[in-house]
C-alpha positions in Angstrom: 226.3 -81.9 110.8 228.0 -83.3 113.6 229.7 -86.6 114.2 228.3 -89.5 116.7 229.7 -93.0 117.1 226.4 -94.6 116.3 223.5 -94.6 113.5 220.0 -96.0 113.8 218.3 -95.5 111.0 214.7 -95.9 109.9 214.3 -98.6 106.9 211.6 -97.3 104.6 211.4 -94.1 103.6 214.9 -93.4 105.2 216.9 -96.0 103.6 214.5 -97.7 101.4 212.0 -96.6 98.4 209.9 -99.5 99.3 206.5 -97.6 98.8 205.4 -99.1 95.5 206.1 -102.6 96.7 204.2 -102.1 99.5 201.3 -100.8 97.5 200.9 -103.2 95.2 201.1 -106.0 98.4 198.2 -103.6 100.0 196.4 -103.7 97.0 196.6 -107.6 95.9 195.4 -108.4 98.9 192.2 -105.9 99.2 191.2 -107.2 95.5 191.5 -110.6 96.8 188.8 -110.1 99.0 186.6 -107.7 97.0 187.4 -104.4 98.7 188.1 -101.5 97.1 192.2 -100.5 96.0 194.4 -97.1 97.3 196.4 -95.6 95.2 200.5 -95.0 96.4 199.7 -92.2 97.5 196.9 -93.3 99.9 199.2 -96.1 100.9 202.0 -93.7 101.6 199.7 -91.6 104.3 198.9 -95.3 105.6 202.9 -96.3 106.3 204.6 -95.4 109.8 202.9 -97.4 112.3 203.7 -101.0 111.3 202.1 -103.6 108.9 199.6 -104.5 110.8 199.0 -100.8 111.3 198.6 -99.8 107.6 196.5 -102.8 106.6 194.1 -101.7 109.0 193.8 -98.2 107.5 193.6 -99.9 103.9 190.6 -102.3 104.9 187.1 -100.9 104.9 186.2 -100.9 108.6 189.9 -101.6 109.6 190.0 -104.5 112.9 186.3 -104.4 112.4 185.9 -105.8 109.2 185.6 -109.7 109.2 188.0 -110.2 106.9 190.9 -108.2 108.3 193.0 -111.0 109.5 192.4 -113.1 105.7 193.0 -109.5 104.5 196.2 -109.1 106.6 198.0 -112.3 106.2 197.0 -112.3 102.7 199.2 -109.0 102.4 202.3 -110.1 104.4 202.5 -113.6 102.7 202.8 -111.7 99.2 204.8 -108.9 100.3 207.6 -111.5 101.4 207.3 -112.7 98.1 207.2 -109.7 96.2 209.4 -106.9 98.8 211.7 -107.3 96.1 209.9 -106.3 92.5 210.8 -102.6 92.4 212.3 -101.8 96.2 215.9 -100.2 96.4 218.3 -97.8 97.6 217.8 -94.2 98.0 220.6 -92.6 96.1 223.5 -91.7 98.2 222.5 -94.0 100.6 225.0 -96.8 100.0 227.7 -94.0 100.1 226.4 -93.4 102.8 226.8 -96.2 104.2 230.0 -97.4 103.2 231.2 -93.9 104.8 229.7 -94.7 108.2 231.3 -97.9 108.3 235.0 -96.6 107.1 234.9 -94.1 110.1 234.1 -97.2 112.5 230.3 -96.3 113.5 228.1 -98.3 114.6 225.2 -99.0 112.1 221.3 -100.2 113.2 218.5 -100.3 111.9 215.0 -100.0 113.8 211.8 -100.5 111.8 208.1 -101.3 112.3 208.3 -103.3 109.5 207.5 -107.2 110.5 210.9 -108.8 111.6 210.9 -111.5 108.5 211.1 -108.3 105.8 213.2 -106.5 107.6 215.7 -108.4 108.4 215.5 -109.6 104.2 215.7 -106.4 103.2 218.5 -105.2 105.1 220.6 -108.3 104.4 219.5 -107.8 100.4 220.8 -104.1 100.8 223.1 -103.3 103.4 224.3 -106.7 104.7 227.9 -105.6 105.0 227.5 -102.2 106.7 224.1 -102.8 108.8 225.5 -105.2 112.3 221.6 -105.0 114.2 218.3 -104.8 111.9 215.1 -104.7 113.8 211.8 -105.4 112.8 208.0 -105.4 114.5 208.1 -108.5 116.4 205.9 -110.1 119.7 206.8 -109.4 123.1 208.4 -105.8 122.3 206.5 -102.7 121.8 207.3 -101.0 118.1 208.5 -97.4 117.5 207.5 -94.5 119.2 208.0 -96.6 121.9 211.7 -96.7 122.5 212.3 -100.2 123.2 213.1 -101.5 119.6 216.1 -98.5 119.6 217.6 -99.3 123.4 217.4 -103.3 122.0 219.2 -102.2 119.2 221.8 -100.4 121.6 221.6 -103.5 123.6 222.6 -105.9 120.0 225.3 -103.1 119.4 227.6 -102.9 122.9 226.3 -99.4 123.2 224.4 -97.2 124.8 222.8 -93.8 124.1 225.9 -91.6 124.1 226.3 -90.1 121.1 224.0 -91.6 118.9 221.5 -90.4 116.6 218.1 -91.3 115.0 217.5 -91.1 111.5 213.7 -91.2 109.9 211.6 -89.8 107.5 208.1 -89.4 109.5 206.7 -87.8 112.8 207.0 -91.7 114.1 210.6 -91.0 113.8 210.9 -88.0 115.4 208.9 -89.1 118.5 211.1 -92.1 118.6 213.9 -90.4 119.2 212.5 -88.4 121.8 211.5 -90.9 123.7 214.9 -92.7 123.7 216.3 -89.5 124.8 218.7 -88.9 121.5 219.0 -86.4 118.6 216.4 -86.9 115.4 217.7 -86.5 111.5 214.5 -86.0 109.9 215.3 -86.8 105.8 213.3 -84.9 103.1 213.5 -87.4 100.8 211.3 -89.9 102.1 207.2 -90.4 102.5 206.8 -87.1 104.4 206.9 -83.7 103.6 208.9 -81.0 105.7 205.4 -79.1 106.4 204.6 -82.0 108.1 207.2 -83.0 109.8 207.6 -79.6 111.5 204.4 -80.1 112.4 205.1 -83.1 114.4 208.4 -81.6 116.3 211.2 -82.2 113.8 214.2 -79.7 114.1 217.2 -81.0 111.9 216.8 -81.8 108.5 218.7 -83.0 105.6 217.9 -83.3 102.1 220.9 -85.5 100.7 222.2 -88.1 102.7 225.8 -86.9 102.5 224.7 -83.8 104.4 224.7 -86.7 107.5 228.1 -87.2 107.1 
């Protein structure tokens, strides 16, 4: 694999195993309001495209439904609470990491997960090696729109010259293309390498020290 001067990385899937968590958020909140649950699976097919996003593929009728927005807020307040329970650390990641951050790279990362988590989780995590984390906030349009990436280029002192995306999903891989800049598609997170192929991916690693 060749060498860049800076990493943005997807958070979950990429970095994070944060897919039960998530579920069970998903889930507490649809029996709160009397709809029917996913299973981690389902919820997995539902992740990519932001909170928001997935919660309206989890509710019966999505936007439509009356109770979406109970629903939705429902499922973020106990996610911040709970992000926590079982979420961690792909292994090899904090090598990973640490590695990166030896060499003197720069270290982002860009997710569509809403700003409060993942800015939490990546301080939980990766505090010391992570200097720009990025979350779904107002006012800036979320991944495969490049804006969240060039931000994080912005945070960093950078710009797109030798850097390199890193994601699990086609959301990924169209993100990068947008921004103009190489894509490492992982194999270990919430998509499948069928899939991903599918959607335009070319480079692929199935350990993270095969970034290094």
């Amino acid at each position: 694999m060749r060498e860049y001067k800076t990493y943005v990385f997807d958070l979950d899937g990429t970095l994070l195993n944060t897919i039960n968590d998530l579920a069970a958020s998903v889930n507490f909140a649809l029996k709160e309001y009397g709809m029917s649950q996913h299973t981690v699976d389902e919820v997995r097919n539902f992740v990519g495209n932001g909170v928001k996003k997935l919660m309206e593929r989890a509710v019966p009728d999505g936007l439509d439904n009356p109770l979406f927005e109970d629903a939705y807020a429902t499922f973020k307040k106990h996610y911040l609470e709970h992000g926590l329970d079982t979420t961690k650390p792909y292994p090899g990641i904090v090598d990973l990491l640490r590695e990166l951050k030896k060499r003197g790279k720069n270290i982002a990362v860009v997710s569509n997960k809403f700003y409060d988590a993942t800015g939490e989780l990546v301080r939980h995590f990766f505090g010391e090696y992570v200097k720009v984390a990025i979350g779904e906030r107002e006012n800036i349009r979320k991944k495969p729109a490049p804006d969240t990436v060039l931000e994080a280029f912005r945070l960093l002192g950078v710009d797109k010259e030798e850097a390199v995306y890193i994601g699990d999903s086609d959301v990924d891989v169209n993100t990068a293309k947008n921004v103009g800049i190489p894509c490492i598609s992982v194999l270990w997170g919430f998509r499948d390498k069928e899939f991903l192929i599918e959607n335009g991916a070319t480079t692929f690693v199935e350990t993270p020290q095969e970034i290094l």
